[in-house]
Backbone bond lengths (Angstrom), bond angles and torsions (degrees), N, CA, C in turn:
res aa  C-N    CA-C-N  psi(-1)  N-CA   C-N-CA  omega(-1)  CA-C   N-CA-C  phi
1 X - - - 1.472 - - 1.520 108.85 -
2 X 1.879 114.50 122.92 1.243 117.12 164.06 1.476 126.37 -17.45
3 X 1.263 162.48 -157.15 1.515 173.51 80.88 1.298 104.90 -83.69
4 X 1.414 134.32 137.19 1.044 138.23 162.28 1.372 131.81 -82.94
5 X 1.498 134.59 118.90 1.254 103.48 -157.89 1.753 88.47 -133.50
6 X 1.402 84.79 164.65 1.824 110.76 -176.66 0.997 130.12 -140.94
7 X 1.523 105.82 132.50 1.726 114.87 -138.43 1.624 75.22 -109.76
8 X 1.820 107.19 133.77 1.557 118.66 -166.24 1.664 94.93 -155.56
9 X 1.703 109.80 51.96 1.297 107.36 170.16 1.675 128.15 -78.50
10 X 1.316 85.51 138.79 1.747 112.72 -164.97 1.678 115.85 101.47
11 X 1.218 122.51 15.41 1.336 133.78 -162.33 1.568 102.11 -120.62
12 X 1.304 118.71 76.16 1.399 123.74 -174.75 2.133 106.38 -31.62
13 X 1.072 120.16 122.06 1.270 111.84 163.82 1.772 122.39 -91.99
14 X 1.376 103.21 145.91 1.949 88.99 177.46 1.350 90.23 178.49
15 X 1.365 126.30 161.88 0.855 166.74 -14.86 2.284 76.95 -171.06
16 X 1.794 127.67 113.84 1.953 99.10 163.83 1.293 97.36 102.56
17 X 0.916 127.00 -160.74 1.551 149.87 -143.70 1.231 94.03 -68.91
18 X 1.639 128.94 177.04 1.715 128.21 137.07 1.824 79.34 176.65
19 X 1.609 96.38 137.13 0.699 136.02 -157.55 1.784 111.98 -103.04
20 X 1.611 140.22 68.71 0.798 153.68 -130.44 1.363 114.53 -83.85
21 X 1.371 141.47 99.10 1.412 139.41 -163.36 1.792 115.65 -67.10
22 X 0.991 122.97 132.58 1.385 122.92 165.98 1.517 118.41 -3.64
23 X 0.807 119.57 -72.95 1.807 154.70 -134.45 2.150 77.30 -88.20
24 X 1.282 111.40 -73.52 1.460 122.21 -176.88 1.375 101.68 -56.03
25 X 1.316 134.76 -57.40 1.521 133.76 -171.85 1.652 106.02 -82.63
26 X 1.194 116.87 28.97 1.798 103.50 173.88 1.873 91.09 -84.82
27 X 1.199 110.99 -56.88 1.609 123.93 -170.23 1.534 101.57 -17.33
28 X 1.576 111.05 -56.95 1.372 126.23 -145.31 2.088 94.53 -95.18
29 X 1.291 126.43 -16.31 1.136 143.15 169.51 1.689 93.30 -70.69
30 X 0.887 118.69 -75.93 1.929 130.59 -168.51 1.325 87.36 -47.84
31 X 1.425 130.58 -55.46 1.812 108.12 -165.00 1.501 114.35 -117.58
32 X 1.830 86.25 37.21 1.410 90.17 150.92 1.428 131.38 70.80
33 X 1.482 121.65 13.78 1.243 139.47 167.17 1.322 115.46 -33.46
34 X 1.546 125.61 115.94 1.542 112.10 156.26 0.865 108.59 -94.05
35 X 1.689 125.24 -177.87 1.477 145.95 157.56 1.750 111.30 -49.23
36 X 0.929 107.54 98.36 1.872 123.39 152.48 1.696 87.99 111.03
37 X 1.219 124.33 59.08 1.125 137.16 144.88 1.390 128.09 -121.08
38 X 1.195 106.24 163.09 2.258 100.48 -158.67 1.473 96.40 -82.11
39 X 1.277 95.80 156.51 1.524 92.19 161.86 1.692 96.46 -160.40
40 X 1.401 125.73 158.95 1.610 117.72 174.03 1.717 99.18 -123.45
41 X 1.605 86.08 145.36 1.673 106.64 -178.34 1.256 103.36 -81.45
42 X 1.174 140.86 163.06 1.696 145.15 162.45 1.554 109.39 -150.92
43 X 1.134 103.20 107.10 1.905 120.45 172.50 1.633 108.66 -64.71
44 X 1.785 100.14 -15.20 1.862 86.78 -165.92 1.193 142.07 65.38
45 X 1.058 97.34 10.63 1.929 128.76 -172.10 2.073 97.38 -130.61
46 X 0.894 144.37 26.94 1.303 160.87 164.74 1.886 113.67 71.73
47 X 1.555 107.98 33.19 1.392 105.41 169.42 1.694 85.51 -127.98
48 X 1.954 90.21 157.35 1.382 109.18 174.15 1.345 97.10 -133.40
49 X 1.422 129.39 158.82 1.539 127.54 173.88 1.888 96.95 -130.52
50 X 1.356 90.34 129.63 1.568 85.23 -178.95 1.774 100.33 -111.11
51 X 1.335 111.41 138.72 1.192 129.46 167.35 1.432 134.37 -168.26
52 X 1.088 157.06 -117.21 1.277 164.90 -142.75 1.663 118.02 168.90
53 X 1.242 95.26 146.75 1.668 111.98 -168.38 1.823 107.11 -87.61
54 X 1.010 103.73 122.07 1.254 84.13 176.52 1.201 144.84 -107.44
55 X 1.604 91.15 -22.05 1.862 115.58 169.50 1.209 114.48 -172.58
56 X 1.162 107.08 136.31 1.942 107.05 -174.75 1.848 97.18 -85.71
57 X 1.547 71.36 149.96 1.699 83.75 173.20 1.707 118.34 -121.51
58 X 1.086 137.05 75.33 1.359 150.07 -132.20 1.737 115.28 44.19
59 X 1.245 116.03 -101.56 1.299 121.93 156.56 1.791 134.25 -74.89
60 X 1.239 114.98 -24.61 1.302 129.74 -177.79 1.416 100.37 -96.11
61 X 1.274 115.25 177.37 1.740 128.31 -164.45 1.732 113.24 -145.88
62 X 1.338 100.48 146.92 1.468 85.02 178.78 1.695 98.53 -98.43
63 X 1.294 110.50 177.84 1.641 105.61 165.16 1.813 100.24 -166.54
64 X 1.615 82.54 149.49 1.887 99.45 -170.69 1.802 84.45 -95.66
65 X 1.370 115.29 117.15 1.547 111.75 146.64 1.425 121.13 -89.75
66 X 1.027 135.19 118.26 1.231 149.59 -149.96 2.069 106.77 -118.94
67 X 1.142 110.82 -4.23 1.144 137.60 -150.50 1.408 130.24 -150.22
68 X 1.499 138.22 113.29 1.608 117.37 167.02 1.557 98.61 -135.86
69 X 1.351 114.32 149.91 0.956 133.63 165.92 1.239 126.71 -108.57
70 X 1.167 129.19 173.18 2.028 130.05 161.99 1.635 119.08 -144.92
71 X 1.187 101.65 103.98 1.701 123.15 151.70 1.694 106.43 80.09
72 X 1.778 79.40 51.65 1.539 88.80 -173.71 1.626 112.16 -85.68
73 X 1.432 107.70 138.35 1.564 108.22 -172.48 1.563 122.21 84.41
74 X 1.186 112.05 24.53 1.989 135.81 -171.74 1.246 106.41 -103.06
75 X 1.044 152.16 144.99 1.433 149.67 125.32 1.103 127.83 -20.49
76 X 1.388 141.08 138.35 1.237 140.23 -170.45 1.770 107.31 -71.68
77 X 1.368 131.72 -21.58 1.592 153.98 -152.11 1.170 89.36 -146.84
78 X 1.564 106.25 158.34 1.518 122.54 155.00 1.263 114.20 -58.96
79 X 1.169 118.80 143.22 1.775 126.63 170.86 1.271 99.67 -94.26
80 X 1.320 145.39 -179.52 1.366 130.28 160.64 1.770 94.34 -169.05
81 X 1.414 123.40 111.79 1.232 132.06 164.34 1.237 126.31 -104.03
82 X 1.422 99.27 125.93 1.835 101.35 -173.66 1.427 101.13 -116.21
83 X 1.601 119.18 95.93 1.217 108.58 157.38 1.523 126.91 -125.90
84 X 1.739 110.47 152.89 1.195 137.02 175.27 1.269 103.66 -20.91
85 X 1.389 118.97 127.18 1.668 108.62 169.23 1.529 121.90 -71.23
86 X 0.980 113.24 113.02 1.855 134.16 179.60 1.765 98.20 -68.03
87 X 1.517 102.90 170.26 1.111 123.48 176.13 1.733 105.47 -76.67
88 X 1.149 131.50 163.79 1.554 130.16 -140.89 1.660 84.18 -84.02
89 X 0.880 139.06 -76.56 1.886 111.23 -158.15 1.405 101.81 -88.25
90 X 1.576 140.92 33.21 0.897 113.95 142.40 1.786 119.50 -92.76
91 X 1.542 105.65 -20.17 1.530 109.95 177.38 1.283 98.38 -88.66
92 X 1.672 142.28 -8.91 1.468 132.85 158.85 1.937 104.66 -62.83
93 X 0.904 110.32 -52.60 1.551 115.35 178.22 1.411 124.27 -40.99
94 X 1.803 108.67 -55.60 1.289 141.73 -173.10 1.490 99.61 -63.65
95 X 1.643 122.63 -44.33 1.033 124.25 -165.84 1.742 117.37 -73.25
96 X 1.577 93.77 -41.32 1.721 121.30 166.08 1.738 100.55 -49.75
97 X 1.356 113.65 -75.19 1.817 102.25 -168.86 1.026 101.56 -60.62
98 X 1.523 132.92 -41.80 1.276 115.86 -163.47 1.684 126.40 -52.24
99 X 1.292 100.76 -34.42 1.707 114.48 174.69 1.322 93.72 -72.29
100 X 0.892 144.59 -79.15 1.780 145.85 -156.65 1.478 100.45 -42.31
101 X 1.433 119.44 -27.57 1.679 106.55 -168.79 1.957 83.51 -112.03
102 X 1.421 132.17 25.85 1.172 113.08 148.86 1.322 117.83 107.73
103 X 1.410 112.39 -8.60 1.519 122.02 174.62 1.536 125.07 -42.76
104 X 1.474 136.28 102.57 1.377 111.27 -153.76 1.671 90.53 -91.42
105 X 1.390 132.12 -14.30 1.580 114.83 -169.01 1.662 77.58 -135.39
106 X 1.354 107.21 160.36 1.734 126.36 168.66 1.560 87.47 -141.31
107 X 1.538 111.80 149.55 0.945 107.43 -175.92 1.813 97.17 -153.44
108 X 1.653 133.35 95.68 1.060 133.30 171.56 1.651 121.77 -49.36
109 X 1.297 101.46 125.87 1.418 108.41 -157.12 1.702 100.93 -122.44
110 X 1.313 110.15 142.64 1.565 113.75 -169.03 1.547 104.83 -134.79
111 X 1.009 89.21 100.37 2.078 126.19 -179.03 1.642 100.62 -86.12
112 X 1.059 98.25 179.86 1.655 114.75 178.32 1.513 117.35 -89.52
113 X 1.024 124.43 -1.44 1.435 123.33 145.58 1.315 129.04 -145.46
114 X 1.308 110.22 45.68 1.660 117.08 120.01 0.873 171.24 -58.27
115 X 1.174 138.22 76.95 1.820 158.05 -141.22 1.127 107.19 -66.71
116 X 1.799 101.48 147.44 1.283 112.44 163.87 1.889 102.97 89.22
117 X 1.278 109.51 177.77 1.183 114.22 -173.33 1.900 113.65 -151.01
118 X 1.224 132.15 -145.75 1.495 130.47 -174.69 1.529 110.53 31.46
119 X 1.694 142.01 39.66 0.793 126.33 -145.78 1.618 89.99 -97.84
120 X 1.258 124.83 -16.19 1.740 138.86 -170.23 1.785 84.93 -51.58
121 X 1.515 114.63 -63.91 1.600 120.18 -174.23 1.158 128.16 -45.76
122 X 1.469 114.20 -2.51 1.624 98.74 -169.96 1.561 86.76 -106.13
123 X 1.349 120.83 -30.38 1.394 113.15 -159.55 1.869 124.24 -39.05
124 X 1.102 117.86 -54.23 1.579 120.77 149.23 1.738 105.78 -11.39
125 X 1.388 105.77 -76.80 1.535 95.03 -165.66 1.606 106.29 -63.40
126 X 1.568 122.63 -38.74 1.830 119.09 172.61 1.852 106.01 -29.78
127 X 1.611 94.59 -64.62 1.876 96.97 177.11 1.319 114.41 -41.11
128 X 1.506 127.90 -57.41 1.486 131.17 -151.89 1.855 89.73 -61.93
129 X 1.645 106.39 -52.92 1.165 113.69 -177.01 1.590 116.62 -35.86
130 X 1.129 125.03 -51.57 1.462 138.57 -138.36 1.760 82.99 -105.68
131 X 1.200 143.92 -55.77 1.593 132.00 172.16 1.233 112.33 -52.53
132 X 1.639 125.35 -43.57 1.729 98.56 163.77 1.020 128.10 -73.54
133 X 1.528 131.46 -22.76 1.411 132.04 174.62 1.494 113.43 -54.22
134 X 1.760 114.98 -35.39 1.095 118.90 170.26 1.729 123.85 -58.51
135 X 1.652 94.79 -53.62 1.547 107.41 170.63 1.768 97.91 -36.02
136 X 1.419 116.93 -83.40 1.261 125.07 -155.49 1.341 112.14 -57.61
137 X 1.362 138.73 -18.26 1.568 136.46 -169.54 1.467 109.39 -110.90
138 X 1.217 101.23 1.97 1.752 109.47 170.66 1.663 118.35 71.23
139 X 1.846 113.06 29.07 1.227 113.76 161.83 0.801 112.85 -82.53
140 X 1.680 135.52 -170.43 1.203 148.19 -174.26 1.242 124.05 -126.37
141 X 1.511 106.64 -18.04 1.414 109.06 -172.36 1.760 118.38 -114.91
142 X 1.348 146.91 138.31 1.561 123.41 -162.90 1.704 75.35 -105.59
143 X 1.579 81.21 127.13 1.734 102.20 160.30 1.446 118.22 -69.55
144 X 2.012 106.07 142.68 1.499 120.50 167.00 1.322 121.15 -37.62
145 X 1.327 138.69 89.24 1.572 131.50 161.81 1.688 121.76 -62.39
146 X 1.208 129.11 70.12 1.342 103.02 -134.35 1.960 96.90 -93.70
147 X 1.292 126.10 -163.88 1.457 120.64 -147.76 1.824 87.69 -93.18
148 X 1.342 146.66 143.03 1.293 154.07 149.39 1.624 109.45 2.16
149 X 1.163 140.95 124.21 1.282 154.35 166.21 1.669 122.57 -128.42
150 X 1.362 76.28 118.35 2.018 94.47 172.46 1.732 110.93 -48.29
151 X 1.300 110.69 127.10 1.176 126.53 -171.63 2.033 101.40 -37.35
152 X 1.392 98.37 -64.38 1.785 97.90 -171.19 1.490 104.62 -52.86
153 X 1.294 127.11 -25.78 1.872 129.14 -168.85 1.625 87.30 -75.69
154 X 1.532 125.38 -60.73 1.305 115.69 -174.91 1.536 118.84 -54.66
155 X 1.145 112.70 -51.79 1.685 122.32 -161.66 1.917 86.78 -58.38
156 X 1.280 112.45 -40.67 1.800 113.23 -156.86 1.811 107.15 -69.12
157 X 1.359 109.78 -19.39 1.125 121.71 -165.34 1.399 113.28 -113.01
158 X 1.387 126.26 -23.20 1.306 135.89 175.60 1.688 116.16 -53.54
159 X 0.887 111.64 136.96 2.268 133.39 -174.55 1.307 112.29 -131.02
160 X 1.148 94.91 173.31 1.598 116.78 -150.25 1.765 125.53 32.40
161 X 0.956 95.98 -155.52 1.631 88.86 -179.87 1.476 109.54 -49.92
162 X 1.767 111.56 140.17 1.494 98.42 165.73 1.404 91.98 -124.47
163 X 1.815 96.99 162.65 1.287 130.44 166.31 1.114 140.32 -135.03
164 X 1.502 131.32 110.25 1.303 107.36 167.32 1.466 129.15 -104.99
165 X 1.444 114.82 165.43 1.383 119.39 -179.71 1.736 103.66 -56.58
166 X 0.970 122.19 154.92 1.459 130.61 -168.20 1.445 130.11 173.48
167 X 0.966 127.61 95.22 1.434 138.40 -148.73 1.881 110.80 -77.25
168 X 1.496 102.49 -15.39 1.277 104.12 -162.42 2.172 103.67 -115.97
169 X 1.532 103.18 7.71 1.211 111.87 -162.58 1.392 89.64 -69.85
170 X 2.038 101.96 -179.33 1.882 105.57 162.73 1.425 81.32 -111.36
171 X 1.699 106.17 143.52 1.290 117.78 -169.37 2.362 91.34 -85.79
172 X 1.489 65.43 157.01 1.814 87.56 -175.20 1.365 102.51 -92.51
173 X 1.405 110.54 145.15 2.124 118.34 -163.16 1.559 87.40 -93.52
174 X 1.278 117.48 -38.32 1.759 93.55 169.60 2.228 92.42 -158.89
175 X 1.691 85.20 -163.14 1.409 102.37 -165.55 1.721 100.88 -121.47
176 X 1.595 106.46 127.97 1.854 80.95 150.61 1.354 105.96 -118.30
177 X 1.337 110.39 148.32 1.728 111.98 -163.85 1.672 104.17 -123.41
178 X 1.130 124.73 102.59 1.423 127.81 165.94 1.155 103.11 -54.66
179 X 1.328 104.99 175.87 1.944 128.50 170.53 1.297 120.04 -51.93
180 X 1.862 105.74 -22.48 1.571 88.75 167.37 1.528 114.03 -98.06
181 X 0.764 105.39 54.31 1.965 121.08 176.35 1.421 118.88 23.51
182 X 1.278 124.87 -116.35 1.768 120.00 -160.26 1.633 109.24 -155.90
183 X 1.299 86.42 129.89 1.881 85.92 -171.11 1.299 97.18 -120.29
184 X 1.640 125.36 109.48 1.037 132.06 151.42 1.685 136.79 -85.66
185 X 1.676 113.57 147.83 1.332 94.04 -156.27 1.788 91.07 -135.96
186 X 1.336 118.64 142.06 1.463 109.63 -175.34 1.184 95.80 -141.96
187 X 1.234 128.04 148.78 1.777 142.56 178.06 1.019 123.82 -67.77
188 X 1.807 142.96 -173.20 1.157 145.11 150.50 1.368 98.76 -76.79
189 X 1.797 103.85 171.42 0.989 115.42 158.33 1.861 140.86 -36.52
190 X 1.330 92.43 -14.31 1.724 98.24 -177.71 1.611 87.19 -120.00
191 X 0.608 143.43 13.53 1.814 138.20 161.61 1.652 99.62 80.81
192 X 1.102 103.51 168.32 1.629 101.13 159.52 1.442 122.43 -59.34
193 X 1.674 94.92 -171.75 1.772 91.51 -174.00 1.225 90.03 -114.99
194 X 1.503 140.72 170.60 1.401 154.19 -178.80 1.679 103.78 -58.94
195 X 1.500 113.43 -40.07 1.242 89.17 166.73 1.187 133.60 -96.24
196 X 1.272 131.47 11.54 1.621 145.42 170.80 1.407 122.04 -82.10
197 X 1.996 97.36 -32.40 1.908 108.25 161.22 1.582 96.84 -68.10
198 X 1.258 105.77 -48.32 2.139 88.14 -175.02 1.348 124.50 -67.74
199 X 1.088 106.83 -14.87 2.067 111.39 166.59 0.941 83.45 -83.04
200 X 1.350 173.46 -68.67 1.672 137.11 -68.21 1.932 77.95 -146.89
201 X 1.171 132.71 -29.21 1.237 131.33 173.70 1.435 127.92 -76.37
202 X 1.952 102.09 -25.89 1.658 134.47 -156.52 1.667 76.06 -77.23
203 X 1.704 104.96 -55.52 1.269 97.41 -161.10 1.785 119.63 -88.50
204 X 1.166 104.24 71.85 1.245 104.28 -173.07 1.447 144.06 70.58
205 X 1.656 100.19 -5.55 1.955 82.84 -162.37 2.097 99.29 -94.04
206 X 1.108 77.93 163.65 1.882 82.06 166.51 1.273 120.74 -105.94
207 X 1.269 134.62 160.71 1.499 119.52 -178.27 1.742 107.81 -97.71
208 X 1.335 99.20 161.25 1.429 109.61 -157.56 1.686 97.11 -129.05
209 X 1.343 140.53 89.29 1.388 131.79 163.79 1.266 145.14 -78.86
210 X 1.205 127.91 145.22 1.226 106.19 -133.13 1.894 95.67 -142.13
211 X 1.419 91.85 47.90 1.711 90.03 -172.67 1.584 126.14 120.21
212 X 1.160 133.26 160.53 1.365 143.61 165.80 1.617 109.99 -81.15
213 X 1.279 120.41 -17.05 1.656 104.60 -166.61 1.511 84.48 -100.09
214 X 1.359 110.03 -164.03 1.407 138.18 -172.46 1.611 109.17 -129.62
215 X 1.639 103.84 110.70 1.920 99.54 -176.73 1.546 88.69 -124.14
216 X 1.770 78.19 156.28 1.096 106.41 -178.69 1.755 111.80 -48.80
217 X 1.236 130.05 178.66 1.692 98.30 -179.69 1.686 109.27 -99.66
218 X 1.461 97.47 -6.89 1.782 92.29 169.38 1.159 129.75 -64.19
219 X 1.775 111.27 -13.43 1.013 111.96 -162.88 1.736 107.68 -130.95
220 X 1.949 100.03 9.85 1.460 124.58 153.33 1.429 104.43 -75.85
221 X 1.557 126.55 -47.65 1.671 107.38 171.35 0.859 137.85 -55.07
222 X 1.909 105.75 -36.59 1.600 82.31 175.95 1.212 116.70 -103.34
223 X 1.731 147.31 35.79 0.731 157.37 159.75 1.560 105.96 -86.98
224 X 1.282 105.38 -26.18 1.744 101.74 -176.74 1.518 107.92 -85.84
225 X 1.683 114.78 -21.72 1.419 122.75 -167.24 1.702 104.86 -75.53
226 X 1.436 99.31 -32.70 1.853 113.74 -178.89 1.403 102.81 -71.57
227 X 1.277 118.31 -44.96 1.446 110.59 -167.45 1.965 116.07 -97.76
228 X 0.898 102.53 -1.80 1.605 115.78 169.69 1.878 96.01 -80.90
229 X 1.304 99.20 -51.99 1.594 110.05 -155.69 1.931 102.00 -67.18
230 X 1.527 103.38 -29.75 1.379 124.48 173.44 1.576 121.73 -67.44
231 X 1.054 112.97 -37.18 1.574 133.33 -167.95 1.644 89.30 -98.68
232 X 1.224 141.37 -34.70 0.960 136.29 176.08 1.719 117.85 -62.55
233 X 1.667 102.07 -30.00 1.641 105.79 -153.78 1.302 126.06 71.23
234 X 1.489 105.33 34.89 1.821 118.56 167.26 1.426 103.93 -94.59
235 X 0.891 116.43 -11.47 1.697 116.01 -172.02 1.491 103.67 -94.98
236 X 1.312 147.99 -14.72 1.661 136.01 179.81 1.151 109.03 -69.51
């Protein structure tokens, strides 16, 4: 059976009572929560409190946490995804799996053939995106959306292991990943240009392949996020 959970960031969770605001308790209103059923709190800051509802109070809810946890459902390392800015619901999508398989930062990246422009404006909705994905996949923490970055600012700044998506690489039999975790990096739809693979190699990354067919690249991230995270031994 589902748990219902409610994302109530800035609302210290701990230990008894908590007192559930409108805005935080609609979630648990829509699917219908009664009194003495579970539900878990999430601050989005890496505590969850698990407990039960106990009585609504017009619109808001009370709830017994009986329970706290920390940074349950996170990666052991930073994840770090840098991808090409996509057309608007395919980088809304990209942004959605990407949290569910654990990504702690996404970071829209603007290469030389990336379309379109105002991409600074959408970022707001990337965040909203990436805190429910969290709500719904049972992490704890809402991943960095951070503001659009020029391919050379990303590649110059990127840690721990890097990777990029790359169709023509020899795939690697595994990963070892220090504390500064894994920076994966995937293209637009038209791939890079010959000279953006030679920065993007100069600066460290290795290529990461990801198959015989040809995907779309929304669906090169998160195929690269599973198999980085796999080769690593984040997945047992």
């Amino acid at each position: 059976m589902s748990i219902t959970r409610l994302a109530t960031p800035g609302q210290p969770i701990t230990l008894g009572l908590a007192l559930i605001a409108p805005k935080a308790a609609h979630h648990a209103r829509v699917a219908r929560v009664a009194p003495g059923e579970s539900v878990e709190l999430l601050d989005l800051d890496g505590t969850v409190g698990i407990g039960r509802l106990l009585r609504w109070e017009g619109r808001a809810c009370w709830v017994e946490v009986d329970r706290v946890e920390r940074e349950r459902g996170e990666p052991p390392a930073p994840l770090v995804l840098g991808l090409a800015v996509l057309h608007t619901q395919a980088f809304d999508w990209a942004v959605e799996k990407a949290i569910e398989l654990g990504a702690t930062v996404v970071v829209p990246v603007i290469s030389g053939l990336v379309q379109g422009g105002r991409h600074a404006a959408r970022v707001e909705r990337w965040r909203r995106i990436a805190s429910a994905a969290v709500v719904q996949c049972g992490r704890s923490r809402a991943p960095a959306v951070s503001q659009p970055q020029r391919l050379a600012d990303f590649i110059a700044s990127a840690h721990g292991v890097r990777l990029v998506a790359d169709p023509g690489a020899a795939p690697p039999e595994w990963l070892e990943v220090a504390d500064d975790g894994i920076t994966v990096l995937v293209g637009p739809e038209g791939g890079f240009t010959d000279e953006e693979r030679d920065a993007i190699h100069a600066a460290g990354f290795a290529g990461l392949p990801l198959g015989p067919r040809t995907l779309r690249a929304e669906t090169a991230a998160v195929a690269a996020l599973a198999l980085a995270q796999s080769l690593a031994g984040w997945l047992r």
